[in-house]
N, C-alpha and C positions, 0 to 999 in steps of 0.2 A: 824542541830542546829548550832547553830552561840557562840562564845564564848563569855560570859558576863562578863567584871572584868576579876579577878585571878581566882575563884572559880566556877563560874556556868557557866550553858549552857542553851541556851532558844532558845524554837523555833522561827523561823520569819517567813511572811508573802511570796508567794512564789515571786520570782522577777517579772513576767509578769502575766496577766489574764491567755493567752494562756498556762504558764507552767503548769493548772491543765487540768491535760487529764487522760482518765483512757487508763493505759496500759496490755493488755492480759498477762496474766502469765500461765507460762508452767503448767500442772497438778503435774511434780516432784516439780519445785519451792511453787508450792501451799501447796503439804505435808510438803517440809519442814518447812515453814512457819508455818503452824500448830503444826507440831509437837515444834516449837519453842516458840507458843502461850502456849503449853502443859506443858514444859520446866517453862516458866514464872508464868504459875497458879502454879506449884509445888514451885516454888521458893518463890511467896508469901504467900504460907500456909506453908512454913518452918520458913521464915522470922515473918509474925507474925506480931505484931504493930511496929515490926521495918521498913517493909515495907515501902518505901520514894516514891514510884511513884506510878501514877494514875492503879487503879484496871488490871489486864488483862484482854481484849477485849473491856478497854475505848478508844476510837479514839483521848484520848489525849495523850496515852501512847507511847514509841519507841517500837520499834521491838525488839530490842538489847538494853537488860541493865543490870549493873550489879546484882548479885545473892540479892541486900535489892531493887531491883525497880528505882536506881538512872540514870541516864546518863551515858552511857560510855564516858571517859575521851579522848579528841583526842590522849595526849600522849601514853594512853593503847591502844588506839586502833593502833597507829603506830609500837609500839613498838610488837603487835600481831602480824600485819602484818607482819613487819619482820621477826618476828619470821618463820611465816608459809613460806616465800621463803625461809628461811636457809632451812629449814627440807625439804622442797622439791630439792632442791638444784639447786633453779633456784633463775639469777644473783638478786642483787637487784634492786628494783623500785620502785617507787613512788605509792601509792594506787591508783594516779588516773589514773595511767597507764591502771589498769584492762579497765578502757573505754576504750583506744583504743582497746587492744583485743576485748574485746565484739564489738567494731565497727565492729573490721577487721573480728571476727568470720562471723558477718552476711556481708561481703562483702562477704569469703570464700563461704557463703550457698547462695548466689545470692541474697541475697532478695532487694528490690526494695531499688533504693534510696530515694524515698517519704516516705517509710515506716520507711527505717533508720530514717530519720530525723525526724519523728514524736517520733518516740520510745526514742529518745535520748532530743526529749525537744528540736530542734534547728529550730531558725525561719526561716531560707535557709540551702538548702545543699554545701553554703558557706564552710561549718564545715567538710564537709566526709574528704577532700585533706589531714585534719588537723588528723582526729581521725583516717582511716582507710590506712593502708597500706599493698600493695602489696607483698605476700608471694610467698616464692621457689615454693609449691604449684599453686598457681596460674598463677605464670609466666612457670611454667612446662603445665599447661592447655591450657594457650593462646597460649605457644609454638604449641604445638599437634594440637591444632585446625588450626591454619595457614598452617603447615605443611601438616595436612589433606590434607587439599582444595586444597596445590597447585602438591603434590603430589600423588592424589588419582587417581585410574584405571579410567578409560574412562567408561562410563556404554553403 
């Protein structure tokens, strides 16, 4: 959602043709998503005609909203997030940060750079340099493996 004014939020149209793609969801991310759909019907059979957003399971509706059906607020939404790295006790950052871990998670699990950059909505892999970066992990990997090669037994 795009902010409208002081007070609302509206959805917009996606920036390029190619941003609508469907993207494979894990079967955990799928439950929870459901059970988050489960969450939202409880929320509008409590709330009642107070209820402000579209039915749950209208494909006009968000994912996330608050407990009467409205839009989450960006500032509540920042202000959560924060919240949730205090309480983990990791430093803070920006929400858009989590992209790049999520890059860099799937750089850690190999997956393909074409596949990166479909999953991520980007028209080159211009973008990996930007979003995915190189962990102790992985430079402990690339170590070992060189080291393999040039120090392994004669067969």
């Amino acid at each position: 959602p795009a902010q409208i004014g002081i007070s609302g939020l509206a959805l917009l149209p996606l920036k390029t043709a190619e941003s609508e793609r469907t993207i494979p969801i894990a079967p955990a991310v799928l439950q929870a998503l459901r059970g988050r759909l489960e969450s939202q019907r409880a929320d509008a059979a409590k709330a009642g005609s107070l209820w402000s957003g579209p039915p749950p399971g209208d494909p006009a509706r968000t994912v996330f909203s608050t407990p009467a059906g409205a839009r989450i607020d960006p500032k509540r939404d920042y202000d959560d997030w924060k919240a949730i790295l205090r309480r983990a006790g990791i430093p803070s950052a920006r929400l858009h940060d989590a992209r790049h871990t999520a890059a860099t998670l799937y750089l850690e699990a190999g997956i393909q750079e074409r596949v990166v950059q479909h999953q991520f909505g980007w028209s080159s892999g211009a973008m990996l340099p930007t979003y995915q970066h190189p962990t102790e992990a992985l430079a402990r990997a690339a170590s070992d493996t060189v080291s393999g090669g040039l120090f392994a037994e004669p067969q």
